[in-house]
N, C-alpha and C positions, 0 to 999 in steps of 0.2 A: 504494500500500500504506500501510498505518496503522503505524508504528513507535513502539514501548516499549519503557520502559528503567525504569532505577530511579528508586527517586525523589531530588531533588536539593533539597538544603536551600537560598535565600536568605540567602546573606551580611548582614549586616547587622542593624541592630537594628530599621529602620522600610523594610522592603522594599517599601513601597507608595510610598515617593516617589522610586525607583530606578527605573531603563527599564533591558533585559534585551533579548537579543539571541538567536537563533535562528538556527544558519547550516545550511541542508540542501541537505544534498549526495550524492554516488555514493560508492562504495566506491573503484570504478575510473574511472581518466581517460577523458572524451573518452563519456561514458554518459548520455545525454536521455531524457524523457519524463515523461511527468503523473505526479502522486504527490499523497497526501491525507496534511495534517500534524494531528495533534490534539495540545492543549493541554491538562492537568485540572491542576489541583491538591489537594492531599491536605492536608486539615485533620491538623494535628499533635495527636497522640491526648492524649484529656485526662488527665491524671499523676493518680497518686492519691497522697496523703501517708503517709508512712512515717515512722518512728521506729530509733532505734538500740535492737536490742535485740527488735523484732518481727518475727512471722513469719506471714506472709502465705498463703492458701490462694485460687489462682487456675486461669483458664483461658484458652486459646487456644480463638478460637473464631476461623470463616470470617469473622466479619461484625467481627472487627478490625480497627484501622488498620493500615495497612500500615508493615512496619517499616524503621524510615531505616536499619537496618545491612546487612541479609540480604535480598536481590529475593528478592521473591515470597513473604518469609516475613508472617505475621501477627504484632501486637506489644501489648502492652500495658507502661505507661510506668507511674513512680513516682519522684517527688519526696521530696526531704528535706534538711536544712540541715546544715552541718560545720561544723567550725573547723580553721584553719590547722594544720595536725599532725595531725591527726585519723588513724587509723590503718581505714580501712575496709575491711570485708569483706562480700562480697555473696556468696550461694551461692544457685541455681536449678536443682532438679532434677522430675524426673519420669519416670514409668513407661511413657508414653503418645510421647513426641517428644526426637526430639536436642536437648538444652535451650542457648540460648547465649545468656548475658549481657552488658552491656554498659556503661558509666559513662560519663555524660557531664556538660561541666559545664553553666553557666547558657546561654551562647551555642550549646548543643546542640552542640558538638566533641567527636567519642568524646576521652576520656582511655586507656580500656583496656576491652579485651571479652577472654571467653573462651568455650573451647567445649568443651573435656574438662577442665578442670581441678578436678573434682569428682570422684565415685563413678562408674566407667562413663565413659557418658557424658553425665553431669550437667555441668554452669557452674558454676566457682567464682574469684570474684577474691581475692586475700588477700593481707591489708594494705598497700593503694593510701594510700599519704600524702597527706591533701587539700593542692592547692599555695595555697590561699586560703579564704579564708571566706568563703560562701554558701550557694548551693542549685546540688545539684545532683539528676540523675536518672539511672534505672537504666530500661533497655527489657529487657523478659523476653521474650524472641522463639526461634523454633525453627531450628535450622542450615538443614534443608534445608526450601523452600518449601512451603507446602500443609498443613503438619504442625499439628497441632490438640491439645489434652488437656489436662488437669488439671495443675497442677505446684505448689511448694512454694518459696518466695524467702526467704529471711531475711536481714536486715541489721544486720550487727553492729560494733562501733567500740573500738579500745583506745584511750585516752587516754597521751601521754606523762608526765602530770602522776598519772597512775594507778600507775607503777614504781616502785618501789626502788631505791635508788642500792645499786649493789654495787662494791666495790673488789679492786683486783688481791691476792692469799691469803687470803681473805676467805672465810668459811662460814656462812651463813644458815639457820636453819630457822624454815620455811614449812609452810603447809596450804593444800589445796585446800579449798575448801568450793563450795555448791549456789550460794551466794549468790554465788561470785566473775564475771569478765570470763568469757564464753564464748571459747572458745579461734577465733585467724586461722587455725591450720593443723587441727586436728583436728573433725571435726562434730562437736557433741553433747555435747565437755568441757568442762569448767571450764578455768582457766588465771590464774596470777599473772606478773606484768611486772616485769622490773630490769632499771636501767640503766645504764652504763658509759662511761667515754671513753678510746678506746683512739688508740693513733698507729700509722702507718701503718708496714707489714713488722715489727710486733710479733708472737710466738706465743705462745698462746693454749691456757686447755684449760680447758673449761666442761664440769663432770661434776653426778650428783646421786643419791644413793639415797632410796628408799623401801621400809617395810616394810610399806606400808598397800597401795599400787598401782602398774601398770605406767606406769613414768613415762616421759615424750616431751619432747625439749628440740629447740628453734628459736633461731639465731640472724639478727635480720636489722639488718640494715646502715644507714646513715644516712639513707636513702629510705625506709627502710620494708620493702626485700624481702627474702626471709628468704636466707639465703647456704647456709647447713647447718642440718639437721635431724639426729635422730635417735633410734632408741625403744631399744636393748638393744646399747649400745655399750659400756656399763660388762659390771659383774657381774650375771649373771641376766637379770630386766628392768630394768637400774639404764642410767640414759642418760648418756654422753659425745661429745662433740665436739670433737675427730675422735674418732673409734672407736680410734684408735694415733696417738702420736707429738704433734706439736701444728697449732693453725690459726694460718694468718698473717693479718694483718688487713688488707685491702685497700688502705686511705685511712684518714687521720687522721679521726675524728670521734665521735658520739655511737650506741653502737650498743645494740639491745635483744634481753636473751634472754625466752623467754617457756617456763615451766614448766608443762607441762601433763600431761592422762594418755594414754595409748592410748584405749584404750575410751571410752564417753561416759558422762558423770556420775561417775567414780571419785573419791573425795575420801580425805584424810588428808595424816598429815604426813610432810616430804622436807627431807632438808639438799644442800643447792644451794651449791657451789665455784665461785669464777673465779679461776685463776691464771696468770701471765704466766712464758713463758720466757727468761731470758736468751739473747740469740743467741751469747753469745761462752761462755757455762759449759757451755748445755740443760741449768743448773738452774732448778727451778719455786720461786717465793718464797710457800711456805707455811709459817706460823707453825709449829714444831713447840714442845711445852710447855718446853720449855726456851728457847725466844725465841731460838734458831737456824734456819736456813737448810734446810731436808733438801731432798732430790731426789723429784721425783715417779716412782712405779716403773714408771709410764704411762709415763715420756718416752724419747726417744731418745739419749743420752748417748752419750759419744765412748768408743770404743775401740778399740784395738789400731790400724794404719798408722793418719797424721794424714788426718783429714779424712774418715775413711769412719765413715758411723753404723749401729749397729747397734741394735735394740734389746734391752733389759733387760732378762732373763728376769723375766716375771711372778709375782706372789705367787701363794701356793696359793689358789684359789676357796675361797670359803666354803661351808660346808655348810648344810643345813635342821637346826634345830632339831627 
């Protein structure tokens, strides 16, 4: 019998001066007989160059190379260059095949693939921190084998050098515009980047209103992955993290929120809070105009027996004008 399998990348950077070994064997002990072994090799499909920032209109077709992640699926490959920190996002969808993306670096070792983390079930990676500067590559391939069609890749990059330094009681106002960073978690939005350095088992409460648009807040972590999201945690469509009470911060380090809208393309302007809670008061250090201390009405504050927390009755919602 003729026996396949997947295909198997060579180690190495000059595999042609390497001898390689083949052992065939039975499943089951103590089992003889003839048997026909075949050899092929598969030319590594040729990458096409991409950009941070472009979006790409492609197809799977039968007569692709076959893909190093998925047997039996078809593949086409895309190159592109980073820098160390580099924040990437790769999204691959379409209407035609279960879409499933992949990131690899220069020595072609997946870094990270996905397979629903999009719309459906579209591909989406968001924001993979490059661990080094080079090239690497994205394979656009279909989950299950045989699947063929049209689909849509974009690749997109936030810079750390691109954020805002923001400080613990601290109020910023911001705007989205057309021309901002395309947002890592939300398809289609704009998105503005501030940064922070926080220490480990600190809490946390990162809120923001807008009168302009439904706003969306992400926080991710010193890798790059986002910890908490969320879109109408505040007031209205107004976003906080957490939704009630405060976040603790995992590990000491440098982390990033990223300001964006629901919808895509929404623009205007939004004022953007980060403040820290004492562990030992659960008071929040936000300036009040007199250059005292006040309490966030968000937070959890001690009362009544020691040690049990209740939360603050909330202020009255605000109304529409």
């Amino acid at each position: 019998m003729t026996t396949t399998g997947a295909t198997v990348p060579i180690p190495g950077s000059s595999p042609s001066n390497d001898t390689f070994a083949i052992e065939a064997t039975s499943f089951s002990g103590g089992v003889v007989g003839s048997y026909t072994l075949a050899l092929t090799r598969f030319e590594t499909p040729a990458c096409v160059p991409v950009s941070y920032g472009q979006t790409v209109e492609g197809s799977l077709e039968a007569s692709d190379a076959e893909s190093r992640i998925r047997t039996d699926s078809r593949a086409d490959c895309y190159t592109f260059s980073a820098t160390e920190g580099d924040l990437i996002g790769v999204s691959l969808s379409s209407d035609e095949f279960d879409a499933y993306v992949s990131l690899l670096d220069a020595s072609g070792e997946t870094l990270i693939s996905d397979d629903d983390g999009g719309l459906g079930i579209d591909s989406r990676i968001v924001s993979f921190r490059a661990p080094s500067t080079g090239t690497f590559s994205i394979e656009a391939t279909a989950y299950a084998g045989g699947e063929t069609g049209s689909y849509t890749l974009i690749l997109t990059r936030t810079e750390a050098s691109e954020c805002t330094a923001i400080s613990y009681g601290q109020t910023l106002e911001g705007s989205l515009d057309l021309s901002d960073a395309t947002s890592l978690e939300r398809t289609g939005s704009r998105a503005d980047c501030y940064a922070f350095s926080a220490m480990a088992d600190e809490g946390i409460i990162v809120s923001i209103i807008s009168d302009d648009f439904d706003t969306y807040l992400s926080l991710l972590d010193p890798s790059g992955q986002i910890i908490a999201s969320d879109d109408d945690g505040g007031e209205g469509s107004d976003s906080r993290i957490p939704e009630e009470g405060t976040l603790t911060i995992p590990s000491t380090g440098d982390y990033t929120i990223e300001v964006t809208s629901y919808f895509s393309d929404e623009t205007g302007t939004y004022s953007l809070t980060l403040q820290r809670v004492d562990a030992l008061s659960l008071m929040v250090t936000v300036p009040s105009p007199e250059g005292k201390v006040k309490p966030d009405p968000y937070a959890r504050v001690p009362k009544g027996p020691p040690g049990k927390l209740v939360k603050k009755a909330l202020p009255p919602k605000k109304t529409a004008q």
